[in-house]
C-alpha atoms as one frame of an Amber mdcrd trajectory, in Angstrom:
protein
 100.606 113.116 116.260 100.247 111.584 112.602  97.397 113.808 111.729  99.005
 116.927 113.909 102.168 116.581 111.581 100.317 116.318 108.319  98.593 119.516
 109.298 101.823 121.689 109.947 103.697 120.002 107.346 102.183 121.178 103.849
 104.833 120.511 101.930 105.840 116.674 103.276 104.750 113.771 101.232 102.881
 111.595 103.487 105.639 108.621 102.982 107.879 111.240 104.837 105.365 111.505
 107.370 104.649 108.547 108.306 108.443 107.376 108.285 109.071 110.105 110.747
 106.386 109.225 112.761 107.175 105.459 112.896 110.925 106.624 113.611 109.949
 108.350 116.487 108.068 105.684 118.204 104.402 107.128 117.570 103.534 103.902
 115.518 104.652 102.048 112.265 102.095 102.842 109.659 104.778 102.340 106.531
 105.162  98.717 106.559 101.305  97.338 106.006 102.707  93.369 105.604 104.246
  92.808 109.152 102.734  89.838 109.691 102.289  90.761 113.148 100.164  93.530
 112.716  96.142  92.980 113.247  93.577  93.982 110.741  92.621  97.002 112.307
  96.576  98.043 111.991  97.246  96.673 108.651  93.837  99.107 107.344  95.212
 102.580 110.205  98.165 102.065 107.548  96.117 102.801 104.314  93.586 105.069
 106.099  96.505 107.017 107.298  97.030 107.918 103.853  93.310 108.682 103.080
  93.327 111.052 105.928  96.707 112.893 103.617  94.499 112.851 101.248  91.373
 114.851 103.256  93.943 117.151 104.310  95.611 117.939 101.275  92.276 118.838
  99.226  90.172 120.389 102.004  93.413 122.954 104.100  92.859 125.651 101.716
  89.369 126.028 102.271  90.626 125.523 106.777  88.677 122.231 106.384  85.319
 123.529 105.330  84.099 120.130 104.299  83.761 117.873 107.129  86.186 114.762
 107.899  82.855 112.472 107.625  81.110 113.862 104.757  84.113 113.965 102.721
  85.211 110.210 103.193  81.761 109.252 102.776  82.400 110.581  99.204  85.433
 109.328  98.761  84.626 105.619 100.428  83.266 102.231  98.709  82.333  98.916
  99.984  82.419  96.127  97.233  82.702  92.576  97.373  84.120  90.432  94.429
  85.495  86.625  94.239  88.338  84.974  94.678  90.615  85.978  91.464  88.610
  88.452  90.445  90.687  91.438  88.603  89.356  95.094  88.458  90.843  97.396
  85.819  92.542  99.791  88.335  96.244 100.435  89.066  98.184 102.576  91.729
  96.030 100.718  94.806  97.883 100.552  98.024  95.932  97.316 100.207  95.697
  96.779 103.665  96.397  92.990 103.255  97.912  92.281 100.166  97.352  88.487
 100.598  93.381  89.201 100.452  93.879  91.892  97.828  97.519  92.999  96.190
  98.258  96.021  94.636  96.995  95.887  91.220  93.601  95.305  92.930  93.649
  91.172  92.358  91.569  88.842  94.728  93.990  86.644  95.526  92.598  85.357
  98.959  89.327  85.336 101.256  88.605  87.967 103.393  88.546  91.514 103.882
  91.087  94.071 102.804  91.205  98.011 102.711  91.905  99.660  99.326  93.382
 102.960  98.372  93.141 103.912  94.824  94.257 107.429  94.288  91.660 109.154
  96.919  89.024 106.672  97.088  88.930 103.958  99.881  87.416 100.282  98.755
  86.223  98.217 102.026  87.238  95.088 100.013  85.252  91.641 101.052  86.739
  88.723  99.182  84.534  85.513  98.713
């Protein structure tokens, strides 16, 4: 329903989408840091967004460019230590204990990163 609303909703932002959705009962995918939430529903909350993102750049063209070949563009996998800190702002993380939102290492594990329209598979030694 997440996706179906972002598609007939041009004009929402996807904050307003989601919050609509999670008020409705369809699924919280606002609040990443619920400590009850698994890893695979702490990263459907940032790749929520990502798909916002397909969405946004590819409805003119009625989704020429294909789901998969456009993340694959727009996704990274990179693994950095414990502490590290990479020169990018505006990231919205999965699991901000792993990775926060100025894109710090601040634990181990693995974390999903948006930064603007690019998705970072985050693996924190």
């Amino acid at each position: 329903m997440t996706i179906y609303e972002m598609i007939q909703r041009p004009d929402a932002s996807v904050e307003e989408i989601l919050q609509h959705q999670a008020d409705t009962g369809s699924g919280d995918l606002v609040d990443r840091a619920k400590p009850e939430k698994s890893y695979e529903q702490k990263n459907r909350c940032v790749l929520a967004r990502e798909v916002y993102n397909y969405i946004s750049e590819n409805r003119e063209s009625d989704f020429e460019e294909k789901w998969s070949d456009w993340f694959r563009d727009h996704s990274y996998d990179l693994t950095i230590e414990k502490g590290a800190d990479l020169p990018i702002e505006g990231a919205f993380s999965s699991d901000q204990l792993i990775v926060d939102d100025s894109f710090k290492a601040t634990g181990e594990g693995e974390a999903v990163v948006l930064v603007g329209d690019v998705v970072y598979f985050v693996r924190v030694e």
